[in-house]
Biopython code that builds the backbone (N, CA, C, O; Angstrom):
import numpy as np
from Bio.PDB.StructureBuilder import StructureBuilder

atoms = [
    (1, "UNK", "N", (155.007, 63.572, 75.934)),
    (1, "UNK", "CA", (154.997, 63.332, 77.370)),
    (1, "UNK", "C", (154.678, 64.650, 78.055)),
    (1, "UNK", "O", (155.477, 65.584, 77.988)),
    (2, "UNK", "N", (153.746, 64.728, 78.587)),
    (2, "UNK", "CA", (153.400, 65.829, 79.523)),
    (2, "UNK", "C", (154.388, 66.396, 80.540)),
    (2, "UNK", "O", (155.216, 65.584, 80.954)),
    (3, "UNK", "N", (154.449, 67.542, 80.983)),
    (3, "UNK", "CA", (154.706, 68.102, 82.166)),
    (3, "UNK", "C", (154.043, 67.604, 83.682)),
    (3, "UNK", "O", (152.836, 67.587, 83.922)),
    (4, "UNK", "N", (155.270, 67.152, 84.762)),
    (4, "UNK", "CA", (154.634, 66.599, 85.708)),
    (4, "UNK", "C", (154.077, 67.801, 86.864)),
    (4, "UNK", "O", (154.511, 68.221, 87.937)),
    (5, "UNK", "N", (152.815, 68.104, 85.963)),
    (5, "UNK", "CA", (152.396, 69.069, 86.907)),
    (5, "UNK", "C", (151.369, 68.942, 88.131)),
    (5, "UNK", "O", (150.881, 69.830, 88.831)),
    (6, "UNK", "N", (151.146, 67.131, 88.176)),
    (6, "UNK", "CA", (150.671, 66.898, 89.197)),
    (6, "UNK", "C", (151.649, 66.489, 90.350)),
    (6, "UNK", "O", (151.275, 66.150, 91.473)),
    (7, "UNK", "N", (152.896, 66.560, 89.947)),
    (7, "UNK", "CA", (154.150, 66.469, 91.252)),
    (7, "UNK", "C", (154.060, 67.614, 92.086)),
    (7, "UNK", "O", (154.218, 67.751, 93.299)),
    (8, "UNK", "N", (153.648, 68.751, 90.786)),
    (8, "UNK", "CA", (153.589, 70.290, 91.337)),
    (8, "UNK", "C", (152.915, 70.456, 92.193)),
    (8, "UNK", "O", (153.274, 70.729, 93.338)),
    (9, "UNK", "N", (151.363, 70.270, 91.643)),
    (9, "UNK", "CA", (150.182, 71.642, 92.483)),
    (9, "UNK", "C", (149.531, 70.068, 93.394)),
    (9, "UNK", "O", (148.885, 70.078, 94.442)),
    (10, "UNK", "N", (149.944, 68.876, 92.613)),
    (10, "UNK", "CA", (148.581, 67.500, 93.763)),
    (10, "UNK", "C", (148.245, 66.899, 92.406)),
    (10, "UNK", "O", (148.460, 67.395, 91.300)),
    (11, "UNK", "N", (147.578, 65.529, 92.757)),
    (11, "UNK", "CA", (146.825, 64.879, 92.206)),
    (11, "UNK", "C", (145.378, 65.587, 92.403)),
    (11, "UNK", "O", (144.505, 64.819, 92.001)),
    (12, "UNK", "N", (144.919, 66.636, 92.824)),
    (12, "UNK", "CA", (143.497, 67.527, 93.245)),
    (12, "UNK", "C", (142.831, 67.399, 92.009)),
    (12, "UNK", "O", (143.211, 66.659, 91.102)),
    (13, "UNK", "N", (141.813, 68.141, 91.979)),
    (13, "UNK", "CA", (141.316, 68.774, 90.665)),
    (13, "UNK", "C", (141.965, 69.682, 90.131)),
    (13, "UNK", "O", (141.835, 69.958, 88.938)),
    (14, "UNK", "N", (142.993, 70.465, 91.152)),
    (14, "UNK", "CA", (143.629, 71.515, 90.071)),
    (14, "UNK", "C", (144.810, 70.567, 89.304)),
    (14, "UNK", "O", (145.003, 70.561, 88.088)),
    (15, "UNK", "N", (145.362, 69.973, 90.052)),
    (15, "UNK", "CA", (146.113, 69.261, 88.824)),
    (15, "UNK", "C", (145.726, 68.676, 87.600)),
    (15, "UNK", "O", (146.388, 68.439, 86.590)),
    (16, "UNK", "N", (144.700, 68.510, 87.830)),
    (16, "UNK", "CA", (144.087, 67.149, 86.707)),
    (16, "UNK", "C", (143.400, 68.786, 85.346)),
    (16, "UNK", "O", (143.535, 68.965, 84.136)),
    (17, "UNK", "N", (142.905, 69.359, 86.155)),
    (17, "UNK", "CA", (142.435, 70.385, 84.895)),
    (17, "UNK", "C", (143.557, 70.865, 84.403)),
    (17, "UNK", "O", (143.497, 71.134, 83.203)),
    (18, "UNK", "N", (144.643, 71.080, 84.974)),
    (18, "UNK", "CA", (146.273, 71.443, 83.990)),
    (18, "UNK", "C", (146.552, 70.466, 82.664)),
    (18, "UNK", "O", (146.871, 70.628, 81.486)),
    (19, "UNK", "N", (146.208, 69.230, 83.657)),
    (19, "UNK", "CA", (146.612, 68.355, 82.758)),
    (19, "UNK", "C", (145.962, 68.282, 81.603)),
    (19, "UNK", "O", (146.556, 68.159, 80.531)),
    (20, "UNK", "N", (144.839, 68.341, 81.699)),
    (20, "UNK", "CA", (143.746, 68.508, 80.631)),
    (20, "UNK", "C", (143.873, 69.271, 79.869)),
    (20, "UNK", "O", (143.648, 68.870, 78.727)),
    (21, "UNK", "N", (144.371, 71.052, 80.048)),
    (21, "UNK", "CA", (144.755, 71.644, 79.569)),
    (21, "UNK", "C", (145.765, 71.606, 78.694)),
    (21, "UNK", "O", (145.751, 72.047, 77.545)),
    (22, "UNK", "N", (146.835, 70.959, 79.374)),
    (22, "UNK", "CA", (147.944, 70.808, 78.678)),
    (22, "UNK", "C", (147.579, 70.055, 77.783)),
    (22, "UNK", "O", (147.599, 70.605, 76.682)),
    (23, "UNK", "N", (147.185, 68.817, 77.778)),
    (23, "UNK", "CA", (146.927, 67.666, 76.518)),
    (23, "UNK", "C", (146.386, 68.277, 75.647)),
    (23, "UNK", "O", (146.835, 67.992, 74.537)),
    (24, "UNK", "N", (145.073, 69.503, 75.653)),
    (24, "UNK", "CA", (144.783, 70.084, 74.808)),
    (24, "UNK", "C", (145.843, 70.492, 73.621)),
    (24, "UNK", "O", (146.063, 70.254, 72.434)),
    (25, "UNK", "N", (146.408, 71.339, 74.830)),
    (25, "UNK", "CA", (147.572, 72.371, 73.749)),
    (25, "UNK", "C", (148.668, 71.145, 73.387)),
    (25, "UNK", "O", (149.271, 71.646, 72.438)),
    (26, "UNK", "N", (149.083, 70.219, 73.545)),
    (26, "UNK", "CA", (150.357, 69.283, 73.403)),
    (26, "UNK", "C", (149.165, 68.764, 71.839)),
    (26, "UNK", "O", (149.688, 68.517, 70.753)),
    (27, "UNK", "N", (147.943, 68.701, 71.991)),
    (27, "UNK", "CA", (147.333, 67.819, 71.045)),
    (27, "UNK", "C", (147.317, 68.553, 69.086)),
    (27, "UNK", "O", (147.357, 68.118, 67.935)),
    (28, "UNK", "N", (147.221, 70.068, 69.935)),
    (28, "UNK", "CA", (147.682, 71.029, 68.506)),
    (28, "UNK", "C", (148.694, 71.601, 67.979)),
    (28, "UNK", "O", (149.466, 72.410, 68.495)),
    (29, "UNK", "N", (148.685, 71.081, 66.719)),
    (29, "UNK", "CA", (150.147, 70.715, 66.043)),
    (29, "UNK", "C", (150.994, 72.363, 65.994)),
    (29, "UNK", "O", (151.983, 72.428, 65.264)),
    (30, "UNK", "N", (150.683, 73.303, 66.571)),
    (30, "UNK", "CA", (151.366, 74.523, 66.667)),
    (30, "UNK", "C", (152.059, 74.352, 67.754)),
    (30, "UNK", "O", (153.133, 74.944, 67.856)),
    (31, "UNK", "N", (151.596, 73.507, 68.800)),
    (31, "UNK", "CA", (152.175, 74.243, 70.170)),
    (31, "UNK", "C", (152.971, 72.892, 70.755)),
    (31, "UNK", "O", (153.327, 72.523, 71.874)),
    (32, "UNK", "N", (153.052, 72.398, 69.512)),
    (32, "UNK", "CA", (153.230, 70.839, 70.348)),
    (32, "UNK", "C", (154.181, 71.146, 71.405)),
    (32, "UNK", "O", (154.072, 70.993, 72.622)),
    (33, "UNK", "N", (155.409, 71.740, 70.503)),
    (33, "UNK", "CA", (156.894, 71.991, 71.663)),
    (33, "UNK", "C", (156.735, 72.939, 72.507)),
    (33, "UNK", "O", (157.389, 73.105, 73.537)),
    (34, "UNK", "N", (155.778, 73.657, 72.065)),
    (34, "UNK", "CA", (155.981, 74.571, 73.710)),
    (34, "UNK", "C", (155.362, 74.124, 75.231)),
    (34, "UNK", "O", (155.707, 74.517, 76.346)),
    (35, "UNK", "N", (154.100, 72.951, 74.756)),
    (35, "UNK", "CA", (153.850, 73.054, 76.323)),
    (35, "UNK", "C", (153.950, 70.785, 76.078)),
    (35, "UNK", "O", (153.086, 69.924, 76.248)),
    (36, "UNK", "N", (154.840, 70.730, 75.813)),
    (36, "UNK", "CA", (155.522, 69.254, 76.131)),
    (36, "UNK", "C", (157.074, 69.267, 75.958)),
    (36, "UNK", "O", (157.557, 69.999, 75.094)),
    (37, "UNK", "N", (157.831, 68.533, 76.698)),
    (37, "UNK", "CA", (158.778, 68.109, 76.804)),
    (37, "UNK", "C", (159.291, 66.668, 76.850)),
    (37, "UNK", "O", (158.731, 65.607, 77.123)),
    (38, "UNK", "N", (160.831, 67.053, 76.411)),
    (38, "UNK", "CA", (161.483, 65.327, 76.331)),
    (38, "UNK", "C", (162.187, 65.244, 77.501)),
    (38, "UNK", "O", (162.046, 66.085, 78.390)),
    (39, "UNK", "N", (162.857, 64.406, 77.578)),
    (39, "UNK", "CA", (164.171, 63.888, 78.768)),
    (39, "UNK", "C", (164.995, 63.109, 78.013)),
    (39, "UNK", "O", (164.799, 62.076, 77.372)),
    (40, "UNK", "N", (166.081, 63.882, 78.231)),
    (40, "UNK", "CA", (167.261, 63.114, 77.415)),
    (40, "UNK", "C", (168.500, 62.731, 78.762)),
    (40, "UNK", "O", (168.689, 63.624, 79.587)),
    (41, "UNK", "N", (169.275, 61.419, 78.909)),
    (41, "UNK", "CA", (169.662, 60.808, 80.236)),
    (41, "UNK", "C", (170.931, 60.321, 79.288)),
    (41, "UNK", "O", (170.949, 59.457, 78.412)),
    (42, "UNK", "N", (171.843, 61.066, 79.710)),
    (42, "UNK", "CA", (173.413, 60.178, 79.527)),
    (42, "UNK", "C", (173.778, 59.696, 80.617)),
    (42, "UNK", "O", (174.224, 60.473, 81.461)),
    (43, "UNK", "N", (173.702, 58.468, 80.867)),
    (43, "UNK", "CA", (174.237, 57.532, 81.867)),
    (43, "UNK", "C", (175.304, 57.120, 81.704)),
    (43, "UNK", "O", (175.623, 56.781, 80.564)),
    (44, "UNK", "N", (176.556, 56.961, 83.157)),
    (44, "UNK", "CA", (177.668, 55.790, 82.505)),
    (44, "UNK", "C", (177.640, 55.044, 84.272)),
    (44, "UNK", "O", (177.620, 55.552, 85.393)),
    (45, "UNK", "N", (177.650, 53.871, 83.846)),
    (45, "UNK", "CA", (177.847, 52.610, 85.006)),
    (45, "UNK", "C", (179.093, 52.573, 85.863)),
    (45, "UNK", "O", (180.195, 52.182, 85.477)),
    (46, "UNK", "N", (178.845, 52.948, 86.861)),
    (46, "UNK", "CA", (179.756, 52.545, 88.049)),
    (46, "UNK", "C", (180.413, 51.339, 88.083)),
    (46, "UNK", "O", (179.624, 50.557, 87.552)),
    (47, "UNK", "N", (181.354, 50.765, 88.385)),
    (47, "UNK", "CA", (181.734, 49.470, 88.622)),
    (47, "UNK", "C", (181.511, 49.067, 90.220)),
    (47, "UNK", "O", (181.995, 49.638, 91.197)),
    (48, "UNK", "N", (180.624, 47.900, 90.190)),
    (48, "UNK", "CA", (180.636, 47.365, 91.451)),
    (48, "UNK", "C", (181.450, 46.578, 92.492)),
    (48, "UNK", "O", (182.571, 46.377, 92.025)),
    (49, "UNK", "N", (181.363, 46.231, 93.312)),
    (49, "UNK", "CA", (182.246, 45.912, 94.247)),
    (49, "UNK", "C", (183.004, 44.441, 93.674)),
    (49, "UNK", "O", (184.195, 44.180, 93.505)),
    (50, "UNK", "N", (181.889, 43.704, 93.483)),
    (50, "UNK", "CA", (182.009, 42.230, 92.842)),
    (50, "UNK", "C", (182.595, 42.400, 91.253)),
    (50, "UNK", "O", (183.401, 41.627, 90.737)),
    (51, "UNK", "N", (182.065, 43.462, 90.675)),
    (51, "UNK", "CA", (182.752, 43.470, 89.132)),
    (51, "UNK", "C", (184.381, 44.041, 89.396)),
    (51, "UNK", "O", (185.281, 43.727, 88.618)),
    (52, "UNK", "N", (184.666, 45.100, 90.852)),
    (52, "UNK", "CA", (186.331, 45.455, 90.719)),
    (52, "UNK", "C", (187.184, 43.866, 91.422)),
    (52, "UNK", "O", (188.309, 43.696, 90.953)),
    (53, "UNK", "N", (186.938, 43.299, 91.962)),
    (53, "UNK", "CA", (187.104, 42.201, 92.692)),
    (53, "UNK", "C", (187.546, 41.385, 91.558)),
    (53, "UNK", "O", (188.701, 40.974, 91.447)),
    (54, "UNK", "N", (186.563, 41.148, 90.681)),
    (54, "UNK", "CA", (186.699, 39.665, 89.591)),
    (54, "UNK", "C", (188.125, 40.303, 88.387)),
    (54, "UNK", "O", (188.985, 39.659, 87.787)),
    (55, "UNK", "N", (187.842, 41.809, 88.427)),
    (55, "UNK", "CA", (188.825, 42.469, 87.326)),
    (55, "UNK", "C", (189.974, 42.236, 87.907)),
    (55, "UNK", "O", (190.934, 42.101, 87.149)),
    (56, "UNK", "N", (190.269, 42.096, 89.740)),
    (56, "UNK", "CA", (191.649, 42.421, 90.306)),
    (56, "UNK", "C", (191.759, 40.801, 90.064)),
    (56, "UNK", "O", (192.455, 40.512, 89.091)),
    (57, "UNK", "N", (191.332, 39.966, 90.605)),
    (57, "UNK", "CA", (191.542, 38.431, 90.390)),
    (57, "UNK", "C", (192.103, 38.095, 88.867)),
    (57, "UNK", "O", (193.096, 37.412, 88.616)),
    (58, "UNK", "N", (191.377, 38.629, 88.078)),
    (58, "UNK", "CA", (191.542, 38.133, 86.908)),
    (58, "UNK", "C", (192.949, 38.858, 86.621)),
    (58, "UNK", "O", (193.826, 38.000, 86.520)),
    (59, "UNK", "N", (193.406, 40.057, 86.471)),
    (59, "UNK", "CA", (194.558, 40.752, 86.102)),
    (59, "UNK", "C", (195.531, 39.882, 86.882)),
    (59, "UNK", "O", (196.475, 39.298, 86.349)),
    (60, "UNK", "N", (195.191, 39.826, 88.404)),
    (60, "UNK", "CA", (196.561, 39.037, 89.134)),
    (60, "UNK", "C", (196.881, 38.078, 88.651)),
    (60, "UNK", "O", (198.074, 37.914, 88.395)),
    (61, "UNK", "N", (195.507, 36.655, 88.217)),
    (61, "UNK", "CA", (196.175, 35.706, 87.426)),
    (61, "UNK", "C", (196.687, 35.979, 86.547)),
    (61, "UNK", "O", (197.673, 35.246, 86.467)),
    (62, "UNK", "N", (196.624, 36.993, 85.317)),
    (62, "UNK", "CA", (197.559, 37.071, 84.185)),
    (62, "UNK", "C", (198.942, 37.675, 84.713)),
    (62, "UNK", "O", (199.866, 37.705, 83.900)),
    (63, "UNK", "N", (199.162, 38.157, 86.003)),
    (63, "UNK", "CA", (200.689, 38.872, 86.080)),
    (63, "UNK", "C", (201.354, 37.450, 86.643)),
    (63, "UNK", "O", (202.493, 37.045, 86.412)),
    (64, "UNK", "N", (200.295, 36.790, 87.468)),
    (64, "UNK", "CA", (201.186, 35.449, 87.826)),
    (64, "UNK", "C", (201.705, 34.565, 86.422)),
    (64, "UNK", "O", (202.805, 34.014, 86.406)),
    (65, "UNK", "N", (201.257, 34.540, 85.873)),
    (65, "UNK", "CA", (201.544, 33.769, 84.379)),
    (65, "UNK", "C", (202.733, 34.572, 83.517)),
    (65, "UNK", "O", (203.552, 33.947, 82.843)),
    (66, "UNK", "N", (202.731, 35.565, 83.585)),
    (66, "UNK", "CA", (203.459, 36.836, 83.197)),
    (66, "UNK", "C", (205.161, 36.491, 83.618)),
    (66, "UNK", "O", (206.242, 36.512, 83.029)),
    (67, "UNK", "N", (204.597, 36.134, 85.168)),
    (67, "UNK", "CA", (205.969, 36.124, 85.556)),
    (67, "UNK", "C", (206.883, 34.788, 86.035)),
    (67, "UNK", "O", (208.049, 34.622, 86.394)),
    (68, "UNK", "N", (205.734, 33.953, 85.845)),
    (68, "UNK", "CA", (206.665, 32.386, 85.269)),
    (68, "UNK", "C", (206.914, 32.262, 84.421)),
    (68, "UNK", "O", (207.835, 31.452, 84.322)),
    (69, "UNK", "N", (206.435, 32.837, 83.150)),
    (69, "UNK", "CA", (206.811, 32.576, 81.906)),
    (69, "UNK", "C", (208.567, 33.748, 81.457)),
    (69, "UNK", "O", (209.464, 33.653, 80.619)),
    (70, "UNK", "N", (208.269, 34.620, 82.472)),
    (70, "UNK", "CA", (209.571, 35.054, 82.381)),
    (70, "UNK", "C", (210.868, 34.632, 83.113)),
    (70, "UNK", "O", (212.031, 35.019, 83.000)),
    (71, "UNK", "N", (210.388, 33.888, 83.748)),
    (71, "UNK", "CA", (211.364, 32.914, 84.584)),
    (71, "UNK", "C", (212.207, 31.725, 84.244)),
    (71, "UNK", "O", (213.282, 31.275, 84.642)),
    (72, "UNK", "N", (211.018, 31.279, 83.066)),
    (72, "UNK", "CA", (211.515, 30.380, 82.489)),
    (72, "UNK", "C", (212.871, 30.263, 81.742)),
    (72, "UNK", "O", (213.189, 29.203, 81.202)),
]
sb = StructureBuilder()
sb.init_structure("model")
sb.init_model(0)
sb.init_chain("A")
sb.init_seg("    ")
for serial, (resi, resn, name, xyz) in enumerate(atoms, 1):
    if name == "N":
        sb.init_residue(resn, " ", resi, " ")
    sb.init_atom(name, np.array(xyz, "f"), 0.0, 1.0, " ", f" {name:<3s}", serial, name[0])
structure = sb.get_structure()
C-alpha cells in the first residue's frame, strides 16, 4: 500500500509522479519496506444507547425474578 502522498502535495502532476516513483521503489524487492507502509487498527466498540438500554432491561428482569424467588 502506498504512501498517501496525494493527500499531501494534490492529485496534480506532482503527486501522481511521487506516486509513480514510489511504486517504482515499493516494486524492488530491496526497498520494499522503506518506501511502503502498513496500518495496523486496534479497535474496541462502544456500547450504544439501544445496546445499554436492552442490557439494563434485561438485568432488571433477572433481579425481579431474583427477588420473588427469594420471597418465596
Amino acid at each position: 500500500m502506498p504512501a498517501p502522498f496525494p493527500k499531501v502535495v494534490g492529485n496534480g502532476v506532482l503527486g501522481k509522479i511521487i506516486m509513480a516513483v514510489n511504486g517504482f521503489f515499493v516494486r524492488l524487492w530491496g526497498f520494499r519496506g522503506l518506501f511502503s507502509y502498513q496500518i495496523y487498527v486496534r479497535a474496541q466498540a462502544h456500547p450504544t444507547v439501544p445496546n445499554l438500554l436492552e442490557q439494563t432491561i434485561s438485568s432488571s428482569e433477572k433481579l425481579r425474578e431474583e427477588i420473588k424467588l427469594q420471597a418465596v
